[in-house]
C-alpha positions in Angstrom: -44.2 94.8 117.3 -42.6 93.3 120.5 -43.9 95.3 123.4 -41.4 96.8 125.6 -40.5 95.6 129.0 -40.7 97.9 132.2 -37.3 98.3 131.9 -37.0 98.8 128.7 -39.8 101.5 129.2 -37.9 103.2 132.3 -34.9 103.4 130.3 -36.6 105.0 127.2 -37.7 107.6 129.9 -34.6 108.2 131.2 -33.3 108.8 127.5 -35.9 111.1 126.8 -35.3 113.4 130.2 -31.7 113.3 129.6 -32.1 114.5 126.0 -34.6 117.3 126.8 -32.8 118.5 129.9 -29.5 119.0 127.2 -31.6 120.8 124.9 -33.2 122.9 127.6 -29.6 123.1 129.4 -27.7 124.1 126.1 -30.3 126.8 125.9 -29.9 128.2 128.7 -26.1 128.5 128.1 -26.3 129.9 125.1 -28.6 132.7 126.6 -26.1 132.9 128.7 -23.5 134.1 126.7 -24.8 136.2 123.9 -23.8 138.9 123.0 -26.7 141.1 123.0 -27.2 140.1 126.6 -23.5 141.4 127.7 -24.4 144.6 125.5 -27.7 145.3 127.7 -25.4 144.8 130.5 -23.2 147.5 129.6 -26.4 149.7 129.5 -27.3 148.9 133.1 -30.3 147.2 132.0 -31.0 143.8 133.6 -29.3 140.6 132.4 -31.0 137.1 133.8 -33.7 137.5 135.7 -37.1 136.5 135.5 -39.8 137.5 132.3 -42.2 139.8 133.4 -40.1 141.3 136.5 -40.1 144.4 138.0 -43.9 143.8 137.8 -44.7 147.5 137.5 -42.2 150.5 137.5 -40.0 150.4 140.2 -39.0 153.9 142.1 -35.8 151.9 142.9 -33.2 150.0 140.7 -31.1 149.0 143.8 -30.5 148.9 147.6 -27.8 149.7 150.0 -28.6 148.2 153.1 -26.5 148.9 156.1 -27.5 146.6 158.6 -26.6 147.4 162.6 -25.9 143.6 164.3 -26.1 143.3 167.4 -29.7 146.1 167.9 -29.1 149.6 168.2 -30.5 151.2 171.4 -33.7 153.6 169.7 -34.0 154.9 173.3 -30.4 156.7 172.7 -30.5 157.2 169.0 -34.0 157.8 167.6 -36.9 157.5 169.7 -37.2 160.7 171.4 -39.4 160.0 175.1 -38.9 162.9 177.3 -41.0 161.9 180.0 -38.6 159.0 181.0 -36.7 161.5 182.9 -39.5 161.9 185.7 -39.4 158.2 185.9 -35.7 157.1 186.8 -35.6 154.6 188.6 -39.0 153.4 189.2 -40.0 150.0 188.2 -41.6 149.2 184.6 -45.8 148.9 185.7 -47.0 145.6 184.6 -49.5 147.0 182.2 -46.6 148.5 180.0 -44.8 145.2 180.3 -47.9 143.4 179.4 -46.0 139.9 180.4 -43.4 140.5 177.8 -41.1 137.5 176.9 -37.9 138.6 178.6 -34.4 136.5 177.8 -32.3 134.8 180.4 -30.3 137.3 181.3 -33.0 139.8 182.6 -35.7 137.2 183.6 -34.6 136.5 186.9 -34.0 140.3 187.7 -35.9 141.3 191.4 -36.9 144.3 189.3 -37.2 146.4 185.9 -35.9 150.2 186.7 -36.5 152.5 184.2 -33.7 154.4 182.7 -33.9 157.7 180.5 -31.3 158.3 177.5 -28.3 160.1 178.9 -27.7 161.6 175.7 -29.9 164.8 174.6 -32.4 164.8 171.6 -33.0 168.2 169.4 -35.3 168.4 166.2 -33.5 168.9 162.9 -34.5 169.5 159.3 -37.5 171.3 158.2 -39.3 168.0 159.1 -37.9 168.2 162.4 -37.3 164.8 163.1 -35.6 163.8 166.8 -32.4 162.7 166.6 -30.4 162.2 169.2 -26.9 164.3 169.9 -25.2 161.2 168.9 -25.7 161.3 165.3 -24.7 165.1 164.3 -23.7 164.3 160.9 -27.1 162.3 160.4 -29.0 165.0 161.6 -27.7 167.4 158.6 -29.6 164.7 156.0 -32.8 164.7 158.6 -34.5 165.9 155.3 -33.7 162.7 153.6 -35.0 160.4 155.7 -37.9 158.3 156.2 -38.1 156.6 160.0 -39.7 153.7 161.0 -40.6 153.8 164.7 -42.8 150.8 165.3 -41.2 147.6 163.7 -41.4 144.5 165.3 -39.9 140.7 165.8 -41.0 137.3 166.8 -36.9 137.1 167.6 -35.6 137.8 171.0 -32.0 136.4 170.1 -29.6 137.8 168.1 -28.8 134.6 165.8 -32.9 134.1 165.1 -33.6 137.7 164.8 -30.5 138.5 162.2 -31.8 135.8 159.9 -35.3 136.8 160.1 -34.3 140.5 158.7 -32.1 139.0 156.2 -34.5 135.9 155.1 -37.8 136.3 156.2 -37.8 133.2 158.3 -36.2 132.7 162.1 -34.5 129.5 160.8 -31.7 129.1 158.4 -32.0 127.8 154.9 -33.9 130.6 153.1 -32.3 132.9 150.9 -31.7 135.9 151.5 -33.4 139.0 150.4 -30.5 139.9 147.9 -30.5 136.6 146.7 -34.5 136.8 146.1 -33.3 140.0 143.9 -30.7 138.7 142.1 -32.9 135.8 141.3 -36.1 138.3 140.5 -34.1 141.2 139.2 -30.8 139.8 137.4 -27.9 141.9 137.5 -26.8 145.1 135.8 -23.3 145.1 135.4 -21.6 142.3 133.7 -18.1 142.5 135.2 -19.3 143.0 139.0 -21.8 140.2 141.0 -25.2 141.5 141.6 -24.9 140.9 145.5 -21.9 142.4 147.2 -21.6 141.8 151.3 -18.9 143.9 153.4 -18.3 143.4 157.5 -17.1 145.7 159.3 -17.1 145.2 163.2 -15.8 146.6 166.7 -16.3 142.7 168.2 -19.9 141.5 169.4 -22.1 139.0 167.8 -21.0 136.8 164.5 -22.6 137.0 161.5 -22.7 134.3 159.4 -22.4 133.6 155.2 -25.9 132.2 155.6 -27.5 135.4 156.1 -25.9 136.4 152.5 -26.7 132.7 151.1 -28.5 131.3 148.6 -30.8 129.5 150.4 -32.4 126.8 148.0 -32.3 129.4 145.4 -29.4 128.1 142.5 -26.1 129.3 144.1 -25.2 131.9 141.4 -27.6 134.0 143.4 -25.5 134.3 146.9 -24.0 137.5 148.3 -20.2 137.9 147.5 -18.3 139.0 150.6 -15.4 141.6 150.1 -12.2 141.0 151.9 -10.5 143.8 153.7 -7.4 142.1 153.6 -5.6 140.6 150.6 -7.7 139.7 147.9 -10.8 141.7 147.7 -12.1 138.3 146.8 -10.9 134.9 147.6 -8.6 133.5 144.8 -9.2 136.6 142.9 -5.5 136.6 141.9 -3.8 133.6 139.4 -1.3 131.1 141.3 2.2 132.0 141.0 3.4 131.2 137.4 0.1 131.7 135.9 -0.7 134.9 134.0 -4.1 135.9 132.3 -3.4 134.5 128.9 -2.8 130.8 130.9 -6.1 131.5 133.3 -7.9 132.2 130.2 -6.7 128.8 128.6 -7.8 127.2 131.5 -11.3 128.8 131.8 -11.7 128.0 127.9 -10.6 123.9 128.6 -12.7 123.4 131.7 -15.8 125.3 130.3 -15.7 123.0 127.8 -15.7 120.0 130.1 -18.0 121.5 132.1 -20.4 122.0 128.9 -19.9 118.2 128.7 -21.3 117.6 131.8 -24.4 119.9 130.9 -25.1 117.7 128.2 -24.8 114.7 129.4 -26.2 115.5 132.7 -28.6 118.3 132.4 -28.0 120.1 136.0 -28.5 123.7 136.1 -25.7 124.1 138.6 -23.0 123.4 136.0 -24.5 126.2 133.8 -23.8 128.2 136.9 -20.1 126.9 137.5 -19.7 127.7 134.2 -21.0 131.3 134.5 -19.2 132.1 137.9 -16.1 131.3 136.7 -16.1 133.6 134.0 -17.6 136.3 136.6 -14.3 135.4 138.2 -12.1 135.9 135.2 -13.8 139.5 134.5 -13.7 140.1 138.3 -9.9 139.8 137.9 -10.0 143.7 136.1 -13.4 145.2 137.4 -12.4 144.4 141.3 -8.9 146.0 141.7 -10.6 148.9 139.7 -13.3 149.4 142.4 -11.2 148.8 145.3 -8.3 151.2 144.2 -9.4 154.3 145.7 -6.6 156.7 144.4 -8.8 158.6 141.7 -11.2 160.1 144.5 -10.3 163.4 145.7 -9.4 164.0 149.4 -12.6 165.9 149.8 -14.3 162.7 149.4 -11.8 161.4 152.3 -13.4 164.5 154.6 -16.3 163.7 153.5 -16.8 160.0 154.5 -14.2 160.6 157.5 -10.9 159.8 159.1 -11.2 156.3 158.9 -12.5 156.0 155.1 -8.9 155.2 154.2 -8.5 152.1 156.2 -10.0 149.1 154.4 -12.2 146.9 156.4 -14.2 150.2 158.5 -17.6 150.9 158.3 -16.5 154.0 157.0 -14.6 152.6 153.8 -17.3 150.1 153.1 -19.7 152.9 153.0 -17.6 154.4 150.3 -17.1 151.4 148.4 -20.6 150.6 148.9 -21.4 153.9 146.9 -18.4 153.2 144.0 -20.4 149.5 143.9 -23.7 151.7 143.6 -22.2 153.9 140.4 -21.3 150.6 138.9 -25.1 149.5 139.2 -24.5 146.8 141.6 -28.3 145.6 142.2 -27.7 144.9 146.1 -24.9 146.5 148.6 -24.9 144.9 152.3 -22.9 146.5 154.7 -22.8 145.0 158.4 -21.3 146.5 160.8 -21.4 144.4 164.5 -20.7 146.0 167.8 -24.3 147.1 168.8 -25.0 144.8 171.3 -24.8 146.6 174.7 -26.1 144.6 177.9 -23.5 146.5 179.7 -21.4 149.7 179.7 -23.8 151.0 177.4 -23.4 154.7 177.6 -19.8 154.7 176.8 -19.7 151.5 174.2 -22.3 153.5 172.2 -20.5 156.9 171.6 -17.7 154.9 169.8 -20.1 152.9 168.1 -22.2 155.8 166.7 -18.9 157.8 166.3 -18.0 155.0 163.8 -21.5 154.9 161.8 -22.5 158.3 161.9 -20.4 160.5 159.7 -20.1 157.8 156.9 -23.6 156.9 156.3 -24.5 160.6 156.7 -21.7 161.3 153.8 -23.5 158.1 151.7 -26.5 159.8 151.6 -25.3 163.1 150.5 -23.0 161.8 147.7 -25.8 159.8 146.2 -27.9 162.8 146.0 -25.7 164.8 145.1 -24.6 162.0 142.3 -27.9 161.9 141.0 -28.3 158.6 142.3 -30.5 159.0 145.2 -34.0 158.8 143.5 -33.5 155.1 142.7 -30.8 153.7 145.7 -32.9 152.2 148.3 -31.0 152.9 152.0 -32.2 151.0 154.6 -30.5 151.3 158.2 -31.4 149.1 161.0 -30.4 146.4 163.4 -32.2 143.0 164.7 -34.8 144.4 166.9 -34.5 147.3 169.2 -33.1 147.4 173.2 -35.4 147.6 177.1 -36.1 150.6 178.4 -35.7 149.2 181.7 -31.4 148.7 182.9 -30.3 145.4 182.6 -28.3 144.3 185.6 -27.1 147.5 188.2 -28.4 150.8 187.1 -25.4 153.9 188.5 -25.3 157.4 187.4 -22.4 156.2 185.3 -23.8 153.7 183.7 -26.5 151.2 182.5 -27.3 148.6 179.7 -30.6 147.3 178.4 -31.7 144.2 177.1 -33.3 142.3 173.6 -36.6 144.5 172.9 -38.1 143.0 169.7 -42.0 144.6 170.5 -41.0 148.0 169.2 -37.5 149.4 167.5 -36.3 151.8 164.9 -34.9 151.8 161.5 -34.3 154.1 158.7 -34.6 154.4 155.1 -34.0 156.8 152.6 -34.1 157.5 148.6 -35.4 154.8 146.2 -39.0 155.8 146.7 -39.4 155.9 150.1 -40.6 159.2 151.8 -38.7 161.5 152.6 -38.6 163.8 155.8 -41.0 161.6 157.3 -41.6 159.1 160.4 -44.0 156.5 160.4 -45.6 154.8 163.7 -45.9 155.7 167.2 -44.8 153.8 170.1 -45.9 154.7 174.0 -44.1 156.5 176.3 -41.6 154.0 176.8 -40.7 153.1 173.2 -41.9 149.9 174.9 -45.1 149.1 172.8 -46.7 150.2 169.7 -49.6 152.3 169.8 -50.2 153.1 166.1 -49.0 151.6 162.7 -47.2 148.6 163.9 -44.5 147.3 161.0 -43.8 143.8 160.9 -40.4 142.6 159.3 -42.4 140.7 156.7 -44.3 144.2 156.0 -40.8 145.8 155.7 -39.7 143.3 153.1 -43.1 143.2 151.0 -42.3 147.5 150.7 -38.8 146.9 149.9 -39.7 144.6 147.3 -42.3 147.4 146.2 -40.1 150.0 145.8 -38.0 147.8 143.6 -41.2 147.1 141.1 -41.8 144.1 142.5 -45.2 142.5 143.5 -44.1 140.3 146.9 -47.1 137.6 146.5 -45.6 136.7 143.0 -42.0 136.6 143.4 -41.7 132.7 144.5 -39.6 130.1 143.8 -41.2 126.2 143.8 -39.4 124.1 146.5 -40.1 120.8 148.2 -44.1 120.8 147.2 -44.8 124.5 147.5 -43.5 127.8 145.7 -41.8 129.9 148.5 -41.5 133.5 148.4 -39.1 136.2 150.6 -42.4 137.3 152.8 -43.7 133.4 153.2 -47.7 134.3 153.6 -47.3 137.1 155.1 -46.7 141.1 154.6 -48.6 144.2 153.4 -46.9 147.3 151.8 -46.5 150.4 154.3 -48.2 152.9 151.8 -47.4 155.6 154.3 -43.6 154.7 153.9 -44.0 155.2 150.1 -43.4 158.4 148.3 
């Protein structure tokens, strides 16, 4: 027998990848379209996926996270410190500053003067949590909620600290934490994506389709932003002269040579061109159903609020956000920007809570009330939190505060976590943390808890090492968890 040459050898190699990547890629397109799969669907049980996931039984089958860009002042919203009053004015001691990083627009200040909350603070509930005058409506689902007053961020800057919240890393390129679900969890509703993003904004700092992407996961996993204008979706609608019959044509011609370039080819990606383009086509009837909001009584109008009928305002998106939730949608993000307030903060943050407050308040009633509150995950909170000292000339009128990312607030409710509750204690100033300190990769391992997921195991291999949404880091807040 004539032995075989190198190249000869390399290219026997190459035939035997190629042909075992088209068997293992024709698999995995054919589990992608059964039928049985597409039945389970219907069912709201998970299609895709990993084996073996949720690890254990999960308290929560999805989340609804509305996240605050730009940091929410706790000093005016949450953090109740009464003894701040006795202090206007005076300069921040150096043992509570502790040598804090500050950012370039408070570092060269002559001096830090404290400022107290203008607004008032009663208790509320039969947990009688603080909560600050600003938030009336929120105050009525006190009861519901589960606060966390002692998270903290390596972040100081709004760009770093969003995509640590939404990633789990200060630098771009990881995926985000819908994406890690989507990938862990798979999706239960066939006609719908599994990640759904909505913006909704007063002006302030961007946010980015990064913090929604994929990150090196495959890209079937990335958030799905909904449009306020036009299409819900982009290209959602045929071209002119094309009708469903003809799209459907299409779709059934180019799957085909895209099925072509699966077996000769053997990349994953086209199995997930493939996919998203028939998510597209069923989009084409689910989408218009969600978005048309003429079968909900004008009671649920009152409910969520004036503005609930004008597309694109936190207050709609919190409605679809809940219609997304009843069609079992596996992860709702709703951002809402404006919360950045160096300046002018007094007045900027009545119309900023005015636009936030009755809506999410009404969210978390109609899921209970629905039934569906047990196993929705709601998490509120921004980037990190805001200085108690003023930033720049501190009036009677007026003040603003700075990046604080030692200590801030957020929220959640349902899904597990536990209710009526607040977790952590911060000093006097809601400056530093003096008990149960919360780190953002803590937050994330819980989350992931909550949704029957074990955060060590949940990785993905990548450039020499499996990655996962909490890196090496995080421990589950037990305290957090019902």
């Amino acid at each position: 027998m004539k032995p075989q040459t190198d190249m000869q050898t390399l290219l026997s190699r190459r035939r035997f990848l190629k042909r075992s990547s088209t068997g293992l890629g024709a698999a995995a397109l054919a589990t992608l379209f059964r039928e049985d799969l597409l039945a389970r669907a219907a069912t709201a049980e998970a299609v895709g996926g990993l084996p073996g996931l949720p690890h254990f039984a999960p308290k929560a089958k999805r989340v609804i996270y509305l996240f605050q860009g730009g940091a929410p002042s706790q000093h005016e919203l949450w953090d109740y410190k009464p003894k701040l009053a006795e202090l206007y004015g005076t300069d921040l001691p150096d043992s509570v500053r502790q040598g804090q990083r500050l950012t370039p627009m408070t570092a060269s200040q002559a001096g830090f003067p404290i400022v107290p909350s203008k607004f008032k603070f009663a208790q509320h509930g039969e947990s009688g949590q603080w909560i600050s005058e600003l938030m009336p409506h929120t105050a009525k689902v006190a009861d519901e909620l589960c606060f966390i007053k002692t998270m903290h961020t390596e972040a100081i800057n709004h760009d770093p600290g969003m995509t640590f919240l939404q990633t789990g890393a200060q630098l771009a390129g990881r995926p985000s934490v819908g994406a890690w679900l989507s990938y862990g969890l798979g999706s239960m509703n066939q006609d719908l994506p599994t990640f759904v993003v909505m913006v909704s904004s007063r002006g302030g700092n961007q946010v980015y389709d990064r913090l929604w992407g994929n990150g090196f996961l495959p890209s079937e996993y990335q958030g799905v932003k909904f449009l306020s204008t036009g299409d819900p979706v982009l290209y959602l609608s045929n071209p002119g002269g094309v009708d469903r019959n003809a799209r459907r044509r299409f779709l059934d011609a180019l799957g085909k040579l895209n099925r072509q370039d699966q077996e000769e080819f053997g990349d994953p990606e086209t199995a997930t061109r493939i996919s998203q383009y028939e998510m597209a086509y069923r989009m084409q009837a689910s989408v218009p159903e969600l978005t048309d909001l003429s079968d909900e009584p004008e009671s649920t109008f009152e409910r969520y609020g004036p503005d609930s009928k004008t597309p694109g305002t936190f207050a709609a998106n919190c409605l679809l956000a809940r219609r997304l939730a009843e069609r079992d949608v596996r992860f709702i993000e709703v951002f809402h920007r404006g919360w950045d307030m160096h300046t002018q903060l007094p007045r900027r943050i009545q119309t900023q809570a005015q636009d936030v407050d009755q809506p999410q308040a009404a969210l978390i009633q109609d899921l209970k009330e629905r039934g569906m509150l047990d196993d929705t995950l709601v998490v509120w909170g921004g980037e990190f939190g805001r200085t108690v000292f003023c930033q720049g000339r501190l009036t009677e009128e007026t003040y603003g505060r700075d990046h604080h990312p030692r200590a801030f607030t957020i929220w959640m409710a349902g899904g597990g976590s536990k209710a009526g509750t607040t977790y952590g204690e911060t000093d006097d100033f809601a400056f530093n943390i003096v008990k149960d300190p919360v780190h953002i990769h803590d937050l994330h391992a819980t989350m992931l808890h909550l949704l029957g997921i074990d955060h060590t195991r949940l990785t993905y291999p990548y450039q020499g090492r499996n990655f996962r949404l909490t890196d090496v880091h995080g421990e589950i807040v037990d305290g957090v968890v019902a």
